[in-house]
Backbone atoms as SQL, in Angstrom:
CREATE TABLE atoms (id INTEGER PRIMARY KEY, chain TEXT, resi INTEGER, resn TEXT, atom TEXT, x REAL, y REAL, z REAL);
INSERT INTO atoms VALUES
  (1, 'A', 1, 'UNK', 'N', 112.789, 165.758, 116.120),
  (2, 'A', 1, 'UNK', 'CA', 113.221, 165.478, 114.756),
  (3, 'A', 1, 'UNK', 'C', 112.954, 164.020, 114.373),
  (4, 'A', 2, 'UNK', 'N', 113.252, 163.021, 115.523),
  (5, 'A', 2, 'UNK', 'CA', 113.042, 161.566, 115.281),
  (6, 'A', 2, 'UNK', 'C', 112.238, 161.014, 116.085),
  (7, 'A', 3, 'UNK', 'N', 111.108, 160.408, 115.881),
  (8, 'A', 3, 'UNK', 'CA', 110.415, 159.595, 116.601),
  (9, 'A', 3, 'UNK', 'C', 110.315, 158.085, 116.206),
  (10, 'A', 4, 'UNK', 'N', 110.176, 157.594, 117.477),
  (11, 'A', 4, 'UNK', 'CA', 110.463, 155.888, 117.640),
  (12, 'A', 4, 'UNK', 'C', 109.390, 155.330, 117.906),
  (13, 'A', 5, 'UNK', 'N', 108.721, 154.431, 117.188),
  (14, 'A', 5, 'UNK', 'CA', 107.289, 153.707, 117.573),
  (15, 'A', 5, 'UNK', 'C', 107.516, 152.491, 117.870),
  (16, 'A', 6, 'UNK', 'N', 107.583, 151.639, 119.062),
  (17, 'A', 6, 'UNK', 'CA', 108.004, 150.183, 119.092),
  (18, 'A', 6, 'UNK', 'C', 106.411, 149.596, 118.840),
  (19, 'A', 7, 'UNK', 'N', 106.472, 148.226, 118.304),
  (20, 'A', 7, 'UNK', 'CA', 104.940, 147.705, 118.557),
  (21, 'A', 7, 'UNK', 'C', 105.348, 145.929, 118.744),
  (22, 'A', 8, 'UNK', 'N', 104.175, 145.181, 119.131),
  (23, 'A', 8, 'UNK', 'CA', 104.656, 144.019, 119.453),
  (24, 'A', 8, 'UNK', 'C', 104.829, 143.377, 120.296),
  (25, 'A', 9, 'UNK', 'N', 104.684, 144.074, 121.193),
  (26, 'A', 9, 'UNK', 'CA', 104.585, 143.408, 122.953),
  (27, 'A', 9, 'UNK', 'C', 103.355, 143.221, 123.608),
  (28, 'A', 10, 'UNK', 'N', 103.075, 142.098, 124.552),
  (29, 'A', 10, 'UNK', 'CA', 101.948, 141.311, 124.638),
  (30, 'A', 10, 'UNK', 'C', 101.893, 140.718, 125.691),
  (31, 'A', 11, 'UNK', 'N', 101.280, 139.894, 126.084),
  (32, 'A', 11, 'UNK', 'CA', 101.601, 138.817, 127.102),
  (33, 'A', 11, 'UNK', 'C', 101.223, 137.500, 126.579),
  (34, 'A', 12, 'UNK', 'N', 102.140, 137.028, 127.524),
  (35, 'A', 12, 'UNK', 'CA', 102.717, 135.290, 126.720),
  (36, 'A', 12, 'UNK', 'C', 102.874, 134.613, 127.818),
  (37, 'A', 13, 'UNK', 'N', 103.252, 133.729, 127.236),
  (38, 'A', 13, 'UNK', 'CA', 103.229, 132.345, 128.911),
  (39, 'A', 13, 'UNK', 'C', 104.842, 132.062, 128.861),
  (40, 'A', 14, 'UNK', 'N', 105.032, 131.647, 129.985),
  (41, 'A', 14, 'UNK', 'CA', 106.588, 130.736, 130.078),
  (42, 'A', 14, 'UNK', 'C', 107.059, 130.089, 128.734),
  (43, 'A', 15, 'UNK', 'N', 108.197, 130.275, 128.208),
  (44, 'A', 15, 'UNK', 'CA', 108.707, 129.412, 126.786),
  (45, 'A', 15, 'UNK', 'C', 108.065, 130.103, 125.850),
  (46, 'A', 16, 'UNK', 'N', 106.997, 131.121, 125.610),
  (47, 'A', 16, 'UNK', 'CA', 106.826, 131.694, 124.508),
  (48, 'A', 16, 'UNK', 'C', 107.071, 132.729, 123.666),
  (49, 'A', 17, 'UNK', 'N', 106.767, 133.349, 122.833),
  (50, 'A', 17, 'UNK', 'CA', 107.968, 133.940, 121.442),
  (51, 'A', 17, 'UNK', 'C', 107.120, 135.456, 121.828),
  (52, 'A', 18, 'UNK', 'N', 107.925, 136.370, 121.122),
  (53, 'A', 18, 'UNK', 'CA', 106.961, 137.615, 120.434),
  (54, 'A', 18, 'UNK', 'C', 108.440, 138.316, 119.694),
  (55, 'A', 19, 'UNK', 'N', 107.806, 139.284, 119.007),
  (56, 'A', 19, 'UNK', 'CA', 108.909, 139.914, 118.181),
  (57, 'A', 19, 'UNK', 'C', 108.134, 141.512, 118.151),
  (58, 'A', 20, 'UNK', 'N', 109.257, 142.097, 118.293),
  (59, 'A', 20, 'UNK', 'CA', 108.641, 143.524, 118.752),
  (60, 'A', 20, 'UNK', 'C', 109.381, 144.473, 117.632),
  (61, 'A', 21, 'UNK', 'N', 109.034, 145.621, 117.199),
  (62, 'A', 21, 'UNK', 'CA', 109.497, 146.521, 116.091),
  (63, 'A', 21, 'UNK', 'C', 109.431, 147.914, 116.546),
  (64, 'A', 22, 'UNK', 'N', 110.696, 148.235, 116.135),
  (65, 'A', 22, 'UNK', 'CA', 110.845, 149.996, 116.057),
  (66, 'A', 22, 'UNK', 'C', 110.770, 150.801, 114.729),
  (67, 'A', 23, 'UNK', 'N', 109.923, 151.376, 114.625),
  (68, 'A', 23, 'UNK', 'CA', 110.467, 152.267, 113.401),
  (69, 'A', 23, 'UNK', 'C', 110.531, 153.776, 113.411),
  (70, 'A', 24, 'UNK', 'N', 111.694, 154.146, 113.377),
  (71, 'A', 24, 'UNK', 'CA', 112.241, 155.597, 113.046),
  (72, 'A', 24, 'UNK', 'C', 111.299, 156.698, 112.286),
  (73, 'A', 25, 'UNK', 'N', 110.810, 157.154, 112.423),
  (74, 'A', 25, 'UNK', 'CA', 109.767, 158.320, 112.019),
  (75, 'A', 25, 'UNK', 'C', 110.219, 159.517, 111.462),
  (76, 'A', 26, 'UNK', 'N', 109.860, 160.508, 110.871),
  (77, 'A', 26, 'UNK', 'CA', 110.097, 161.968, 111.015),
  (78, 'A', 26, 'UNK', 'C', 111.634, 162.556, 109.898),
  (79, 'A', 27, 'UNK', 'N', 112.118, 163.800, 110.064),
  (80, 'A', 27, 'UNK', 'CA', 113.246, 164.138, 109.361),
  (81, 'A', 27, 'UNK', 'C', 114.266, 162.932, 109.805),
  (82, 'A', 28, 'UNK', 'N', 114.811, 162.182, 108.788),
  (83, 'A', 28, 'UNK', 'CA', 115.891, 161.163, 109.305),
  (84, 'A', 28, 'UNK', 'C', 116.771, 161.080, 107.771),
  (85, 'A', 29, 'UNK', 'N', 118.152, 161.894, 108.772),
  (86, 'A', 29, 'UNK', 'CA', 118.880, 162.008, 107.221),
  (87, 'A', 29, 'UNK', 'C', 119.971, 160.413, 107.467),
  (88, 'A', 30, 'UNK', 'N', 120.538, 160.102, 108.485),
  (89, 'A', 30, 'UNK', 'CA', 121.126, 158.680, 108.754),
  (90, 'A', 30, 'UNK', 'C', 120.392, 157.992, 110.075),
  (91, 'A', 31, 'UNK', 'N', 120.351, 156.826, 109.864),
  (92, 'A', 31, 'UNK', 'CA', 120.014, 155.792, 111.910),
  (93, 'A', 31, 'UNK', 'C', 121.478, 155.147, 111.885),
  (94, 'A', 32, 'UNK', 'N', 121.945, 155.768, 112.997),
  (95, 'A', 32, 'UNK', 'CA', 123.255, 154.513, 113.285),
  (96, 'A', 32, 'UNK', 'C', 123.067, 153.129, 114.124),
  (97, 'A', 33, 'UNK', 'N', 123.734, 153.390, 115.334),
  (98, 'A', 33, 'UNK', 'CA', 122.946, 152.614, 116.459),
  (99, 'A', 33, 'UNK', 'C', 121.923, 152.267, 116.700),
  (100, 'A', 34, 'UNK', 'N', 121.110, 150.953, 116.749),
  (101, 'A', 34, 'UNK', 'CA', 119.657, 151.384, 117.251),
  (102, 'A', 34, 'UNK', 'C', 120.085, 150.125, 118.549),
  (103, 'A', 35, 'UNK', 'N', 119.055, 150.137, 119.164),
  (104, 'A', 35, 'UNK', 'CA', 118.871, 149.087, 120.268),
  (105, 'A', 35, 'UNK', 'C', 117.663, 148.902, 121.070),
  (106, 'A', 36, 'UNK', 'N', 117.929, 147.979, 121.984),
  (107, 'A', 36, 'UNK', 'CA', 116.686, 147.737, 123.027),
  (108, 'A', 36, 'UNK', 'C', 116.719, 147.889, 123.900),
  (109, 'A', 37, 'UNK', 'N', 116.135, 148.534, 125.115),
  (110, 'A', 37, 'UNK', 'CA', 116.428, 148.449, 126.485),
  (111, 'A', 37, 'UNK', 'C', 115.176, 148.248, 127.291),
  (112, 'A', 38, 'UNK', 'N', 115.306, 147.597, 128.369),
  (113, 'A', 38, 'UNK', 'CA', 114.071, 147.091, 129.298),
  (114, 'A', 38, 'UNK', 'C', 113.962, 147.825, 130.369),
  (115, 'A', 39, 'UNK', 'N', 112.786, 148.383, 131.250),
  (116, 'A', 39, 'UNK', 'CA', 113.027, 148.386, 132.429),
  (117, 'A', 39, 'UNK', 'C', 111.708, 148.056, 133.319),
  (118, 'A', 40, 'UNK', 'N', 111.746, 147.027, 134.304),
  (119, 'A', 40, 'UNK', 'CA', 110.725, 146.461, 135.242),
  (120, 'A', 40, 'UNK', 'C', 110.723, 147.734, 136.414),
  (121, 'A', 41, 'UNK', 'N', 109.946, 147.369, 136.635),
  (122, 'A', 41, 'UNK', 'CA', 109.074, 148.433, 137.649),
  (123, 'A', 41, 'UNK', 'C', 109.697, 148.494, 138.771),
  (124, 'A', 42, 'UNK', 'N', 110.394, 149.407, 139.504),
  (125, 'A', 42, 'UNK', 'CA', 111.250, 149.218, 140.841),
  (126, 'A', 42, 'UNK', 'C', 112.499, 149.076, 140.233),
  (127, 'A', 43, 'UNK', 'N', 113.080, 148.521, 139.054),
  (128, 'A', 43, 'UNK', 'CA', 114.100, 148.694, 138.508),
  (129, 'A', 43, 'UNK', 'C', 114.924, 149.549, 137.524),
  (130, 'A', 44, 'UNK', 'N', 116.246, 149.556, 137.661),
  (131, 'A', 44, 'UNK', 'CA', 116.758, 150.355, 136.833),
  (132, 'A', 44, 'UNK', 'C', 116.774, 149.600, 135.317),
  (133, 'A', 45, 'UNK', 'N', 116.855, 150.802, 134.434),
  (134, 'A', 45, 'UNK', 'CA', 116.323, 150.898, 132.713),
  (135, 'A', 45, 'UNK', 'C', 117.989, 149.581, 132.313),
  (136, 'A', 46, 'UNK', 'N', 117.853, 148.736, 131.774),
  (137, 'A', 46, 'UNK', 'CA', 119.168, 147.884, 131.332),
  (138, 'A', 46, 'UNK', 'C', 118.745, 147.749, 129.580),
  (139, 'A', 47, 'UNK', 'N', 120.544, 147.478, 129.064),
  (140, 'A', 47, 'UNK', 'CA', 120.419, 147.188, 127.724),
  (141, 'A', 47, 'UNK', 'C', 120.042, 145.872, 127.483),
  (142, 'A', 48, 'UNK', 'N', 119.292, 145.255, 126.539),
  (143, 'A', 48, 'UNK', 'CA', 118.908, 144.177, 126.188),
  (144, 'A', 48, 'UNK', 'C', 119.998, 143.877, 124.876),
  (145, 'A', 49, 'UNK', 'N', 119.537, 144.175, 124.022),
  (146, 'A', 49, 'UNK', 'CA', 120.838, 144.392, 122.642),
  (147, 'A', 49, 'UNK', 'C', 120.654, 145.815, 121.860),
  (148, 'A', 50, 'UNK', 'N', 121.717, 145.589, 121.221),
  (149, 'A', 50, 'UNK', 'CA', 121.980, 146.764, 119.821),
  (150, 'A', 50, 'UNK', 'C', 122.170, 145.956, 118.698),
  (151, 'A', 51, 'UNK', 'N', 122.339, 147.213, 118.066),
  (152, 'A', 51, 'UNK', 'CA', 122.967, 146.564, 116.734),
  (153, 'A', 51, 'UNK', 'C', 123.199, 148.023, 115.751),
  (154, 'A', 52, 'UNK', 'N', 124.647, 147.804, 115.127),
  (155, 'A', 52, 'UNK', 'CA', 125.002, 148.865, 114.213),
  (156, 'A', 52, 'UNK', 'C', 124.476, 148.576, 113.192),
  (157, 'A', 53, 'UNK', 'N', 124.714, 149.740, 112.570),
  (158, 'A', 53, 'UNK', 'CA', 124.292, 150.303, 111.229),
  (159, 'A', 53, 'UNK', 'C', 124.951, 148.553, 109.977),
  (160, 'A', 54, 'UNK', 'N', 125.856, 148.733, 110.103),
  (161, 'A', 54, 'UNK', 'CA', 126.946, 147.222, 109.966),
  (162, 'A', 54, 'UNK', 'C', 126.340, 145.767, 109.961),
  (163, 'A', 55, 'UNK', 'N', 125.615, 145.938, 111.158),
  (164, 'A', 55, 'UNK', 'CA', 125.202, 144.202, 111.612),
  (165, 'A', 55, 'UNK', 'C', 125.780, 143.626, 112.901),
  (166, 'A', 56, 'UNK', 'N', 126.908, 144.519, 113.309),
  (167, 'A', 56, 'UNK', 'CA', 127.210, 143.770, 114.817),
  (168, 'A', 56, 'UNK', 'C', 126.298, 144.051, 116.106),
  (169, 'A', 57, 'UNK', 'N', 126.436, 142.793, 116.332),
  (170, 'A', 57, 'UNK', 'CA', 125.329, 142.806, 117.536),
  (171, 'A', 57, 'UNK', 'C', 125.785, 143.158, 118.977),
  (172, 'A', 58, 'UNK', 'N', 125.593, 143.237, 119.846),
  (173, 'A', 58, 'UNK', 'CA', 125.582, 143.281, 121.498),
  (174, 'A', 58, 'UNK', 'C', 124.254, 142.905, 122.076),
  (175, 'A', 59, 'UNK', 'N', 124.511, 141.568, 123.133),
  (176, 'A', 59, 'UNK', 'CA', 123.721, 141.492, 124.047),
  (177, 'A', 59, 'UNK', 'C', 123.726, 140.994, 125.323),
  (178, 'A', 60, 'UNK', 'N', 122.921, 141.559, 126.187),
  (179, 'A', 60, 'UNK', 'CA', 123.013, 141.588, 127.802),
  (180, 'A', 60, 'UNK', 'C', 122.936, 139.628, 127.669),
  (181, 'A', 61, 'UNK', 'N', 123.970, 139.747, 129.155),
  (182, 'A', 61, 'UNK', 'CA', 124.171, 137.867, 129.113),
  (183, 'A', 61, 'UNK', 'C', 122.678, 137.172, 130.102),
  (184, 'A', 62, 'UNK', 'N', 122.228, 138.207, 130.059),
  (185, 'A', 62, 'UNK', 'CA', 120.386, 137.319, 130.550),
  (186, 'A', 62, 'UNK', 'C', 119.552, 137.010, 129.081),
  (187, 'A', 63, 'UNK', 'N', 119.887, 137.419, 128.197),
  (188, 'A', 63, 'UNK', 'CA', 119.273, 137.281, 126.879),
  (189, 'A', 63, 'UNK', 'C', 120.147, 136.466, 125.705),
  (190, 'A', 64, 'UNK', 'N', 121.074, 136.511, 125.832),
  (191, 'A', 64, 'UNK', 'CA', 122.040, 135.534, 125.326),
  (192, 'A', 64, 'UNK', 'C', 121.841, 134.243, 124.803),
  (193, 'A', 65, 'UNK', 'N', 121.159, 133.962, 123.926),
  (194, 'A', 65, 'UNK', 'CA', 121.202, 132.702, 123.220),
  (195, 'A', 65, 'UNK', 'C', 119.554, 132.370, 123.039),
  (196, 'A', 66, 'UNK', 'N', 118.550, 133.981, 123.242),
  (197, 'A', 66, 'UNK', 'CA', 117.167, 133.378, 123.488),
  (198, 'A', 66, 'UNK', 'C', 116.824, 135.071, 122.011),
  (199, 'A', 67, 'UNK', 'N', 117.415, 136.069, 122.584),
  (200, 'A', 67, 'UNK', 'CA', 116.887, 137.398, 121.699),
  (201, 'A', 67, 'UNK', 'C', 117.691, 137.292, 120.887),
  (202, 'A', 68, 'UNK', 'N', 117.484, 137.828, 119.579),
  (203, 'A', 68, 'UNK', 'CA', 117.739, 138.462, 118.274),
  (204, 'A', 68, 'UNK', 'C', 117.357, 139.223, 117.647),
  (205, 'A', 69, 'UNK', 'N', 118.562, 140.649, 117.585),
  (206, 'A', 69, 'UNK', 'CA', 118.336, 141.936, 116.976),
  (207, 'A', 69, 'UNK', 'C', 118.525, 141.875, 115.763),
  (208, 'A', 70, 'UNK', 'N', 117.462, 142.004, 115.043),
  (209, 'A', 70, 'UNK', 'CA', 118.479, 142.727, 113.485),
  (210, 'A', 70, 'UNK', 'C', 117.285, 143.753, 113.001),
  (211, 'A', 71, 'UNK', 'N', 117.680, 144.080, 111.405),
  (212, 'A', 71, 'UNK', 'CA', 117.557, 145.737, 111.783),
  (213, 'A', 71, 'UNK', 'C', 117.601, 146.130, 109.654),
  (214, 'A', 72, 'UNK', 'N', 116.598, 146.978, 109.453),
  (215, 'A', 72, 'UNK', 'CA', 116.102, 147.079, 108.094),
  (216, 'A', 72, 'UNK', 'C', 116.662, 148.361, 107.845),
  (217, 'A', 73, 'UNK', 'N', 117.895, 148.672, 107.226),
  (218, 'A', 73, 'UNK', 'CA', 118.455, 149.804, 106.887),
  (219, 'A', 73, 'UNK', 'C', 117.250, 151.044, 106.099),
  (220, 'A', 74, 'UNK', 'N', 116.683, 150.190, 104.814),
  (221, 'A', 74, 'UNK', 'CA', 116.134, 150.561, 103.979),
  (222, 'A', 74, 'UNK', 'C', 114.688, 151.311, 104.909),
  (223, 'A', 75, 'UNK', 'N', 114.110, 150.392, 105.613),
  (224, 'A', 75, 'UNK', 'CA', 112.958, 150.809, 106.616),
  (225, 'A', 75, 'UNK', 'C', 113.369, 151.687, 108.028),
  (226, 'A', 76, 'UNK', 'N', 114.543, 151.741, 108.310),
  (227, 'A', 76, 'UNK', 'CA', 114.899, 152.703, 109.373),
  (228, 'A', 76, 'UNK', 'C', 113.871, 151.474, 110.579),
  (229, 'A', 77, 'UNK', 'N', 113.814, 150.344, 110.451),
  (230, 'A', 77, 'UNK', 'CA', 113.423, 149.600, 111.315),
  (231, 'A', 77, 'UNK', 'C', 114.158, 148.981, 112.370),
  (232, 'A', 78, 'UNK', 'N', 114.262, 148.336, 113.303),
  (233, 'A', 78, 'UNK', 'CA', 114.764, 147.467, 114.317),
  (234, 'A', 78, 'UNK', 'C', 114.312, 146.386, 114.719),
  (235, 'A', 79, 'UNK', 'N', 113.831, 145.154, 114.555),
  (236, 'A', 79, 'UNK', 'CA', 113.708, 144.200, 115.819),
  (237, 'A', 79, 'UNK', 'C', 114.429, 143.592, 116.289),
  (238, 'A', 80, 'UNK', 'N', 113.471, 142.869, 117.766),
  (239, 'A', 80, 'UNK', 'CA', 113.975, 142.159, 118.455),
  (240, 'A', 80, 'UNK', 'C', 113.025, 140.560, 118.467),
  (241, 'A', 81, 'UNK', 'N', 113.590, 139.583, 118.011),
  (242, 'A', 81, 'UNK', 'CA', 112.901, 138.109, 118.085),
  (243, 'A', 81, 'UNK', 'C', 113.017, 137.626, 119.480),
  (244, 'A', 82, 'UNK', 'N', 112.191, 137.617, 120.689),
  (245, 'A', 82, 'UNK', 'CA', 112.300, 136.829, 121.802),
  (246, 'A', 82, 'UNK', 'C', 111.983, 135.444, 122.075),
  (247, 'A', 83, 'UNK', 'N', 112.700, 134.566, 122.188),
  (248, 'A', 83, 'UNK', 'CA', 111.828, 133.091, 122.543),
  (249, 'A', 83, 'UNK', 'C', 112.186, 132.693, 124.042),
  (250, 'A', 84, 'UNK', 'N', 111.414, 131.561, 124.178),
  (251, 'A', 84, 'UNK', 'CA', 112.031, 131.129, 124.872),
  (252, 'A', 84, 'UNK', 'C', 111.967, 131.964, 126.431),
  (253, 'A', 85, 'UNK', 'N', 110.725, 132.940, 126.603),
  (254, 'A', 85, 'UNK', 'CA', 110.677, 133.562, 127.329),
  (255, 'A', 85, 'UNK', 'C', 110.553, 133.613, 128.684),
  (256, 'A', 86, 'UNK', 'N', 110.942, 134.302, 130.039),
  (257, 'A', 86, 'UNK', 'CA', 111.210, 133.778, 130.895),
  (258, 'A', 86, 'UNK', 'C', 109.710, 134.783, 131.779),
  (259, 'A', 87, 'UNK', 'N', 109.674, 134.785, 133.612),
  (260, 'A', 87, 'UNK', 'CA', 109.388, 135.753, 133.673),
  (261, 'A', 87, 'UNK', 'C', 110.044, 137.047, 134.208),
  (262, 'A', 88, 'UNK', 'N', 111.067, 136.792, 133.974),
  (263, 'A', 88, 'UNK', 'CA', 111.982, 137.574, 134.356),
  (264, 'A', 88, 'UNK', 'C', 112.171, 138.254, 133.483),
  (265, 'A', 89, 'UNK', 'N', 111.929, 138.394, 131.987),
  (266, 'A', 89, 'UNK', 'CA', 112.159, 138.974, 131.069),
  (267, 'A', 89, 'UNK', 'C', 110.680, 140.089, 130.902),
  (268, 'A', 90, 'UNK', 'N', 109.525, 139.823, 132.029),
  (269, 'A', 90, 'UNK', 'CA', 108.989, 141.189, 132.083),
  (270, 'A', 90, 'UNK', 'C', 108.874, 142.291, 131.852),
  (271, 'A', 91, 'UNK', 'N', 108.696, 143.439, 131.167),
  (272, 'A', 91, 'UNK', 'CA', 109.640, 145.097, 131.606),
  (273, 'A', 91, 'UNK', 'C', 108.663, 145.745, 130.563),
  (274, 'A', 92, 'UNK', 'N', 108.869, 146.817, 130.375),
  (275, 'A', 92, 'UNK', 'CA', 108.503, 147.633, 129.114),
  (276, 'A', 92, 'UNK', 'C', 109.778, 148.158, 128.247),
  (277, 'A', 93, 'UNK', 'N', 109.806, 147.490, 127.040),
  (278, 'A', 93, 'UNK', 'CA', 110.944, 147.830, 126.365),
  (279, 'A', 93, 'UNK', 'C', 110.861, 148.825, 125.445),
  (280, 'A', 94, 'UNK', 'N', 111.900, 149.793, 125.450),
  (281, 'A', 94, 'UNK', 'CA', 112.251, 150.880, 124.796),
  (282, 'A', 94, 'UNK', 'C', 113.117, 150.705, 123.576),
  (283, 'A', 95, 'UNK', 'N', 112.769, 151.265, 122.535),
  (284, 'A', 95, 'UNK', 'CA', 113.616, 151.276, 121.344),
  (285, 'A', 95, 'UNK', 'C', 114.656, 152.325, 121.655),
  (286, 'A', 96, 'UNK', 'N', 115.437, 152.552, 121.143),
  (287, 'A', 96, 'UNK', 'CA', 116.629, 153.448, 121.222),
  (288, 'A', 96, 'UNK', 'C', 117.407, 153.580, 120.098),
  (289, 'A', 97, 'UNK', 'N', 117.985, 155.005, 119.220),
  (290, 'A', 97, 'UNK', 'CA', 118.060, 154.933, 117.806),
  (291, 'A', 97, 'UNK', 'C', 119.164, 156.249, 117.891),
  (292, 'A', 98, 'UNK', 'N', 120.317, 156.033, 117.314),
  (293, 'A', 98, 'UNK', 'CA', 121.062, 157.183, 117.505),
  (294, 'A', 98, 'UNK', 'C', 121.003, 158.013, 115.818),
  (295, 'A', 99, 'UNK', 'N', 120.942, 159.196, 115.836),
  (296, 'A', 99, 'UNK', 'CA', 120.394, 159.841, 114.527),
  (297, 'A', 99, 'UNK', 'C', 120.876, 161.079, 114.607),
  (298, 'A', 100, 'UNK', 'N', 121.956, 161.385, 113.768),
  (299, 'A', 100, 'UNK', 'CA', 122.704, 162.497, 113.396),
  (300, 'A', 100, 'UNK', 'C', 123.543, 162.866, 114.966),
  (301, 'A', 101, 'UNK', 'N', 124.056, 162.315, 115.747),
  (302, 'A', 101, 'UNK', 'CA', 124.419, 162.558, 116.909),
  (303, 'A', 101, 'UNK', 'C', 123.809, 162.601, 118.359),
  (304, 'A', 102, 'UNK', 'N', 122.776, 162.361, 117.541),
  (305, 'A', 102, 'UNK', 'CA', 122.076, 162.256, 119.266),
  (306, 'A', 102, 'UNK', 'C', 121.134, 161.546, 119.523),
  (307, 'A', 103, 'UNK', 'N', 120.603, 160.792, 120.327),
  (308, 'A', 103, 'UNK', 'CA', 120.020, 159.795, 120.869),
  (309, 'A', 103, 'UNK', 'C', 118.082, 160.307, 121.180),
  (310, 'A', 104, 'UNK', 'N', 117.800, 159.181, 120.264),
  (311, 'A', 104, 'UNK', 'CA', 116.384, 159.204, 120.339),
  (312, 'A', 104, 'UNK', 'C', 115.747, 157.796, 121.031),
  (313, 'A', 105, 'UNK', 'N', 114.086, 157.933, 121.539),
  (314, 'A', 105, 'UNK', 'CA', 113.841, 156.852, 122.279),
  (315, 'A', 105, 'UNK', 'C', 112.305, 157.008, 122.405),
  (316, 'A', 106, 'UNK', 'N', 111.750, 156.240, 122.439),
  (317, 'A', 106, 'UNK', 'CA', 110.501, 155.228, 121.861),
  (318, 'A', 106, 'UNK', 'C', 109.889, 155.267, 123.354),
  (319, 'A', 107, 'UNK', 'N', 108.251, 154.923, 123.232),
  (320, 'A', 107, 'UNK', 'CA', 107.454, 155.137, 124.055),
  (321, 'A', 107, 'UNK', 'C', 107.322, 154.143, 125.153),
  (322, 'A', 108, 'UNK', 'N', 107.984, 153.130, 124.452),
  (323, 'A', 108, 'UNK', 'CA', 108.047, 151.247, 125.437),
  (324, 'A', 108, 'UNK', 'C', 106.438, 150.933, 124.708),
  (325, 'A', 109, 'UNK', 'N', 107.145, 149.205, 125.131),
  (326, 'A', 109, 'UNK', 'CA', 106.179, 148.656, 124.315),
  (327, 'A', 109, 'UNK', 'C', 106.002, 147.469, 125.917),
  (328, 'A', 110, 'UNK', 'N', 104.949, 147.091, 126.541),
  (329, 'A', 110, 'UNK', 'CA', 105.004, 146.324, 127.380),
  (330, 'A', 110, 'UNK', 'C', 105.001, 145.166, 127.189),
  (331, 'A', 111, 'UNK', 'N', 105.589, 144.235, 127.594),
  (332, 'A', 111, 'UNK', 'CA', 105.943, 142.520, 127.633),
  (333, 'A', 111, 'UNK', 'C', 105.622, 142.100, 129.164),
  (334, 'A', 112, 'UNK', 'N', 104.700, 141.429, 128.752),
  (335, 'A', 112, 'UNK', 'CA', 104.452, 140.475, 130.338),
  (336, 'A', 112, 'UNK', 'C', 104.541, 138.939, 130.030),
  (337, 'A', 113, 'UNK', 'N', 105.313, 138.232, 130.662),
  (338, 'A', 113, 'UNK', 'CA', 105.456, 136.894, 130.532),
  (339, 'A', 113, 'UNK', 'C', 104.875, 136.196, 131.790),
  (340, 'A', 114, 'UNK', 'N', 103.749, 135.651, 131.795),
  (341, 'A', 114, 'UNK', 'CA', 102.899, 135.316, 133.228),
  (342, 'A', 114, 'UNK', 'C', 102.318, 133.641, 132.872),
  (343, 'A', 115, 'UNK', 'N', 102.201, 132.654, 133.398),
  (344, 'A', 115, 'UNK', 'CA', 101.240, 131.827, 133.469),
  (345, 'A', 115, 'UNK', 'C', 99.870, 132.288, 133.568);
């Protein structure tokens, strides 16, 4: 019923930016929740941030003071602004979008942060 297209991910060097986008696709009568989640290779899938329908945010305390979610009601959009990037912040990130009760999720978008 809902499909999630993230785009925007790249590779970048130590300290540098990218901003990545979701957009909600298909029959979409409300988006509540949307969010981000990462997961590196050998690792388990973690939340990066959310953000409600509202404007309140949540975010994981490894991203804390570097990502910023916000989020285009009108466009059924999401991003995420990264700076400041580490390489630890590696992964392929997944959009995530809750829609009429149930949870939809995006193809990942890959981020490599490498010298």
């Amino acid at each position: 019923q809902v499909q999630l297209l993230e785009s925007g991910g790249g590779l970048v060097q130590p300290g540098g930016s990218l901003r990545l986008s979701c957009a909600a696709t298909g029959t979409i009568f409300r988006v509540n929740a949307m969010g981000w989640y990462r997961q590196a290779p050998g690792k388990q899938r973690e939340l990066v941030a959310r953000i409600t329908r509202d404007g309140m945010t949540t975010y994981a305390d490894s991203v804390k003071g570097r990502f910023t979610i916000s989020r285009d009601n009108a466009k059924n959009t999401v991003y995420l602004q990264m700076i400041s990037l580490k390489p630890e912040d590696t992964a392929v990130y997944y959009c995530n979008a809750l829609v009429l009760g149930a949870t939809s999720w995006g193809q990942g978008t890959q981020v490599t942060v490498s010298s």
